[in-house]
C-alpha positions, 0 to 999 in steps of 0.5 A, spaced: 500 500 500 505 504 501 507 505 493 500 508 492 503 515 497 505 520 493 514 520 493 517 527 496 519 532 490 527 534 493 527 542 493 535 542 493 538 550 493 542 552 486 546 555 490 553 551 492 556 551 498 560 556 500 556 562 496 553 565 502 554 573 504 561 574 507 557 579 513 554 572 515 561 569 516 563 575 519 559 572 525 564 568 530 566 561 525 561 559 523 562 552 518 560 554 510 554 550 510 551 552 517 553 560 514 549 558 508 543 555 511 542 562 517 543 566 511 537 562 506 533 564 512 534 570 513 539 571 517 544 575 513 547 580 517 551 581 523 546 583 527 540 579 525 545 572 526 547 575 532 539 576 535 537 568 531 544 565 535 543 567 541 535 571 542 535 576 548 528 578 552 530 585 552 528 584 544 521 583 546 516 588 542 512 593 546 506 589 549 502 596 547 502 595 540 497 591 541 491 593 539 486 594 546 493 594 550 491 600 554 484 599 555 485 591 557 491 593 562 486 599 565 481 594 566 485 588 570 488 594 574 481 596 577 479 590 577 485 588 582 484 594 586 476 593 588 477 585 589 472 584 584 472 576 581 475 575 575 474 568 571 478 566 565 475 562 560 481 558 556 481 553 550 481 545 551 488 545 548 494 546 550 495 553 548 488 554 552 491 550 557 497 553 559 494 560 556 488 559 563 493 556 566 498 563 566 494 568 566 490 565 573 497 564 577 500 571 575 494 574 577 494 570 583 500 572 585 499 579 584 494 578 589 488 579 584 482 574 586 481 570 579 478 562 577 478 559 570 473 556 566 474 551 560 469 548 557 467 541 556 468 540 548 463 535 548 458 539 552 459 547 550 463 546 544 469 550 542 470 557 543 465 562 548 459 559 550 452 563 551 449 558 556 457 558 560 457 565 561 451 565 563 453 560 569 460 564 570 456 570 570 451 568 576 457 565 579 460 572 581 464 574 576 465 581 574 470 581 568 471 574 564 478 574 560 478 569 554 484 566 552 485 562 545 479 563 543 474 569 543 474 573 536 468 571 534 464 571 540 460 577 537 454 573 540 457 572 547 460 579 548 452 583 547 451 578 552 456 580 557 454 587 555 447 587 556 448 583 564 454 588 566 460 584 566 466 586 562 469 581 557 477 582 555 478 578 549 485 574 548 486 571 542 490 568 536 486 566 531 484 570 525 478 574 526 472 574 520 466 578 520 466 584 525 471 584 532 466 582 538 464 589 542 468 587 548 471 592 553 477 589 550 480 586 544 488 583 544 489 579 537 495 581 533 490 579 527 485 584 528 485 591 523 489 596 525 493 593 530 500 595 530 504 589 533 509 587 527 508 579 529 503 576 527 503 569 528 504 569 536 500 563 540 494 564 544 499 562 550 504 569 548 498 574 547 497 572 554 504 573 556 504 580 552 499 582 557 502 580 562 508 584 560 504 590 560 499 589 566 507 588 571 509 595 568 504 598 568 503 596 576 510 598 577 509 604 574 504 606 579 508 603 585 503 598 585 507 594 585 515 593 588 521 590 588 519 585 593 512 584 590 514 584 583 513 577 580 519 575 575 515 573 569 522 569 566 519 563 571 512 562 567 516 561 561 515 554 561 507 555 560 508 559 554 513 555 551 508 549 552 503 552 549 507 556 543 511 549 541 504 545 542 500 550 537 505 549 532 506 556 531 512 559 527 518 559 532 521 565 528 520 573 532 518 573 539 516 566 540 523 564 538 525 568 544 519 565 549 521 558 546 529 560 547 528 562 554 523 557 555 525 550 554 531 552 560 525 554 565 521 547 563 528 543 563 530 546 570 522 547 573 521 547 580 512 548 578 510 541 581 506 540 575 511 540 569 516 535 574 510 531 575 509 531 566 515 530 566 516 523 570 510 520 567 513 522 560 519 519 562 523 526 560 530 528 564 534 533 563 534 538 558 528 538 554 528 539 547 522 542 542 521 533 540 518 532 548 514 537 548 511 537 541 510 529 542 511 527 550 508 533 554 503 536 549 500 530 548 499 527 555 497 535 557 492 534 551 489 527 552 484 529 558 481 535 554 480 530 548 477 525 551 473 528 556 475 534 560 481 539 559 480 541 566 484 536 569 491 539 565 489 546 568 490 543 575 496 539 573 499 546 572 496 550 578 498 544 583 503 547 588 502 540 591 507 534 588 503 528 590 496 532 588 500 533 581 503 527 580 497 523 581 493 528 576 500 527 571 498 519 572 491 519 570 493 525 564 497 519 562 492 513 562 488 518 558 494 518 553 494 511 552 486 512 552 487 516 547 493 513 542 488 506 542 482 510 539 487 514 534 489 508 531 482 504 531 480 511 527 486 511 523 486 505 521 478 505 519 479 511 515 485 510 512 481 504 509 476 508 507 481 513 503 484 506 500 476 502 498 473 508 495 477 509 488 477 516 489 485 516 491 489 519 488 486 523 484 482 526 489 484 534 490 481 533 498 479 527 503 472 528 507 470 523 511 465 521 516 462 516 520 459 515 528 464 511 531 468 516 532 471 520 536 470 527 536 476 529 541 481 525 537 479 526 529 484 532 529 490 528 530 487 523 525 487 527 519 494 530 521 496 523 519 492 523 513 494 529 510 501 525 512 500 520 508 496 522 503 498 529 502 490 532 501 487 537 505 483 532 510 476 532 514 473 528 518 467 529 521 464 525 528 456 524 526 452 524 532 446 521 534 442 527 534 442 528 527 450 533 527 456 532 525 462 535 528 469 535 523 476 537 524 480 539 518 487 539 517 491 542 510 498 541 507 502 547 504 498 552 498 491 551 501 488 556 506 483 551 509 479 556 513 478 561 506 477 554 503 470 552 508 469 560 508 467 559 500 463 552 503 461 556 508 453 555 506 454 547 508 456 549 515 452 551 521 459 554 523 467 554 522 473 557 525 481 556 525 487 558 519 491 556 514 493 550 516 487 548 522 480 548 523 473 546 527 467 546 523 460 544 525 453 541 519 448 537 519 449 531 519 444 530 512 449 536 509 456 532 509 455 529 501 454 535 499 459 539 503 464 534 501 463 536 494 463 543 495 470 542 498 473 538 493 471 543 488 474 548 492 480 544 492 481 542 485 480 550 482 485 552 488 490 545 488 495 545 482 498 538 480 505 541 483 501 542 490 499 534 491 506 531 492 510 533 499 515 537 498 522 536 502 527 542 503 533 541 502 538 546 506 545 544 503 548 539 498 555 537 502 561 532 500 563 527 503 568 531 507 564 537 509 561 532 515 564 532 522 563 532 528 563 540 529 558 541 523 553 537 528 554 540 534 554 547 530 547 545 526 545 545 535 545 552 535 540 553 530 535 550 536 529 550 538 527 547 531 520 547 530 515 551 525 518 556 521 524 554 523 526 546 521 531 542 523 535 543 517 536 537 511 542 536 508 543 532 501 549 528 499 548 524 492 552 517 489 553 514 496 554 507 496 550 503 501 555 497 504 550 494 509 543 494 511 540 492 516 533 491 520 533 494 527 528 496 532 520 496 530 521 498 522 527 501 522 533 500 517 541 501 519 545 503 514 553 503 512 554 508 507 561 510 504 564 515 499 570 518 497 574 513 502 569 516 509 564 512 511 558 513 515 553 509 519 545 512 518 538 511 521 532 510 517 526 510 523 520 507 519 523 506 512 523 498 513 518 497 507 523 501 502 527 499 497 535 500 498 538 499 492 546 500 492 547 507 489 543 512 492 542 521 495 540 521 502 537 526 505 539 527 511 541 530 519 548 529 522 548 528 529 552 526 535 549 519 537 550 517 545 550 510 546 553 507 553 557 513 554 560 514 547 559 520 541 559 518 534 557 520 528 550 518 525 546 521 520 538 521 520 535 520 514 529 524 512 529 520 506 532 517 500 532 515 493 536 512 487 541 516 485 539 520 479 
């Protein structure tokens, strides 16, 4: 079955090895090939090399830039002055998680009276719900605070207004249709606000009014020294959130990310250690653990019930309590990677049995037996391996349908389901992620409508994955030092890719199946040799003479360093 899927297309620079901008070399010695791969990434000058090698906090953008800042600031001052009760009201994924979960024990601590809501996805659905903020709002609270959701909650901001109670609005995702009349709005999306950076997680327009909100305390002597809370020691939160959204690690989240993973590799925050034990991570955390161990574990109770359990985890000041929460987390996760794979699995099957692949432009499937809190992961392994933009939709016994959606690069998904919009009882995401709602007997013709949308947006050229290759080397250019200078382009993620190098004609001298599918590989070239991995690849076909795609890392085993290249991907040699 694997030959049906679509082989990556390589993406090689024209431009060889050592023709890079002779300022970028001008920065400490940077290796050739590293020097060209910071500049192909914008990173040309002295002072931009110097900000992207070593990203300083003082770099950050003034937090009143964003738009509504001032208003919003004003607010939370007041509110701390008179002792009113603030609700948070966060999403159910880890960027909502750890959003509520930062904006709570700040305020806490500055000695706001503040509790948080996150809404059952099951029962309220996504984003601001009328019928929770009736039950926030008779609860006593005086101002309610979104965080990762709230830009289109134009129905529930009348509502606060009509009921007397302030809502600020802390969000991410882009805003269509009029902004909510809120008493306050941050969003760096929204029209005319004049923040430069754009793709901040919901978790880092939180941390922005954070920033502004200790300035402005300090600023009115409200707060001094001795009170004063360093907000360095909630980095880890916004590095969670940032990484697990993921957002571009470019710009300010490069900078909370930075920082960030040296706080959740030293947290004394019980919570992050317990996450951490029962993720079976120590030592320095890396952007892989959070993306593939901790968010996932954080997400699973939101996913298959109720996210509130994660919020707790994070405000644990009690390491029992947190490790006990860290465990039933983790059962979840276990929970929620059996039901992933029963729906993968039937899914996959379905793609395969209808003879629609691979001449289809889009993947939309639906069915009852799924589950709704796992069907976004599912159409990300989807669109992994089928490289289609994919829905899938959990149909409920009451006649709707609630659907996930994921995209691959040259199609907007969210401009894709505006143009389907009249199949929809409702939609919301980005480019590459959505959430959409319809009516069960409307899931044929939305289908329809969506692979026509596909089709006039998708050329021939879209539908086979890309690799990009950062650097074609020689043989003589892999060493130890190449290895250990590719580090410090760390944290790798979104908008900044671990790098791929290309080495063509490489003799294969040994193969050899190791581990659950996995290939060791012996290559050798100009008289070097060299020992690779291929996590996965078991079922291709090795022949003798191949261009290998490629990581250079230093490989720990028993107490020894040695050289080894991961393999992204390979070919026969052209």
């Amino acid at each position: 079955m694997s030959s049906k899927f679509p082989p990556k297309k390589w993406d090689v620079p024209q431009a060889p090895v050592g023709v890079v901008p002779q300022q970028t070399l001008l920065y400490g010695s940077l290796l050739p090939t590293v020097a060209q791969i910071v500049a192909a990434r914008g990173y040309d000058t002295p002072e931009a090399v110097a900000s992207f090698l070593s990203p300083s906090l003082r770099s950050m953008i003034d937090p009143f830039l964003l738009r509504g800042m001032a208003q919003a600031v004003e607010r939370l001052v007041s509110a701390r002055r008179a002792q009113e009760s603030i609700c948070i009201y966060g999403d159910y994924d880890v960027d909502g998680i750890t959003g509520t979960a930062l904006l709570v024990s700040f305020l806490r601590a500055i000695g706001c009276r503040c509790s948080y809501f996150i809404p059952n996805r099951f029962d309220d659905g996504y984003g601001l719900n009328s019928d929770a903020i009736e039950r926030i709002i008779t609860s006593g609270a005086d101002l309610i605070i979104s965080v990762d959701c709230g830009i289109t909650a134009r129905r529930e901001a009348e509502l606060c207004r009509q009921r007397g109670v302030d809502l600020i609005i802390v969000d991410h995702h882009s805003p269509h249709g009029d902004i909510p009349d809120a008493c306050a709005v941050l969003n760096p999306l929204q029209p005319g606000c004049a923040y430069p950076f754009k793709s901040l997680a919901g978790v880092g327009v939180a941390f922005n009014l954070l920033i502004a909100l200790r300035a402005r305390l300090r600023e009115l002597g409200e707060l001094d020294e001795g009170t004063m809370p360093d907000l360095r020691n909630w980095l880890d939160l916004v590095a969670l959130g940032t990484i697990a959204d993921v957002v571009p690690l470019t710009g300010q989240n490069r900078i909370y990310v930075f920082h960030g993973l040296k706080r959740l590799s030293e947290s004394s925050r019980p919570g992050v250690t317990a996450l951490k034990t029962v993720a079976g991570i120590s030592g320095a955390v890396t952007c892989g653990q959070v993306g593939f161990r901790l968010a996932p574990r954080l997400n699973a109770a939101g996913r298959m019930e109720s996210a509130v359990p994660g919020v707790d985890l994070l405000l644990g000041l009690e390491a029992q309590e947190t490790q006990c929460i860290a465990e039933e987390l983790d059962a979840a996760n276990a929970e929620r990677q059996q039901v992933e794979h029963r729906i993968f699995t039937e899914a996959s099957g379905m793609v395969e049995s209808s003879g629609l692949y691979p001449d289809c432009r889009s993947i939309v499937l639906a069915s009852p037996d799924w589950h709704q809190g796992v069907i976004g992961i599912v159409a990300s392994r989807l669109v992994e391996r089928y490289h289609r933009p994919t829905i899938l939709i959990a149909l409920g016994e009451d006649g709707s349908g609630k659907g996930s959606g994921r995209s691959i690069p040259g199609f907007h998904l969210l401009d894709a389901l505006t143009d389907c919009s009249g199949h929809l009882e409702r939609f919301g995401g980005h480019r590459y992620a959505a959430g959409l709602a319809l009516k069960s007997d409307y899931v044929d013709t939305f289908a329809k409508a969506f692979e026509s949308a596909a089709s006039r947006l998708l050329e021939e050229y879209d539908l086979a994955p890309r690799l990009n290759i950062d650097a074609e080397i020689q043989p003589g250019d892999l060493s130890r030092e190449l290895a250990l200078q590719l580090k410090i382009l760390e944290p790798f993620g979104a908008g900044n890719p671990e790098p791929v190098l290309l080495m063509r004609e490489v003799g294969v001298i040994e193969r050899r199946l190791v581990g659950d599918g996995h290939i060791r590989l012996r290559f050798k070239k100009e008289g070097h040799t060299f020992i690779g991995i291929a996590f996965r690849m078991a079922d291709r076909h090795v022949p003798d003479l191949i261009d290998i795609a490629f990581y250079p890392e230093m490989n720990e085993w028993n107490g020894r360093s040695n050289l080894q290249l991961r393999i992204r991907d390979l070919r026969p040699a052209e």
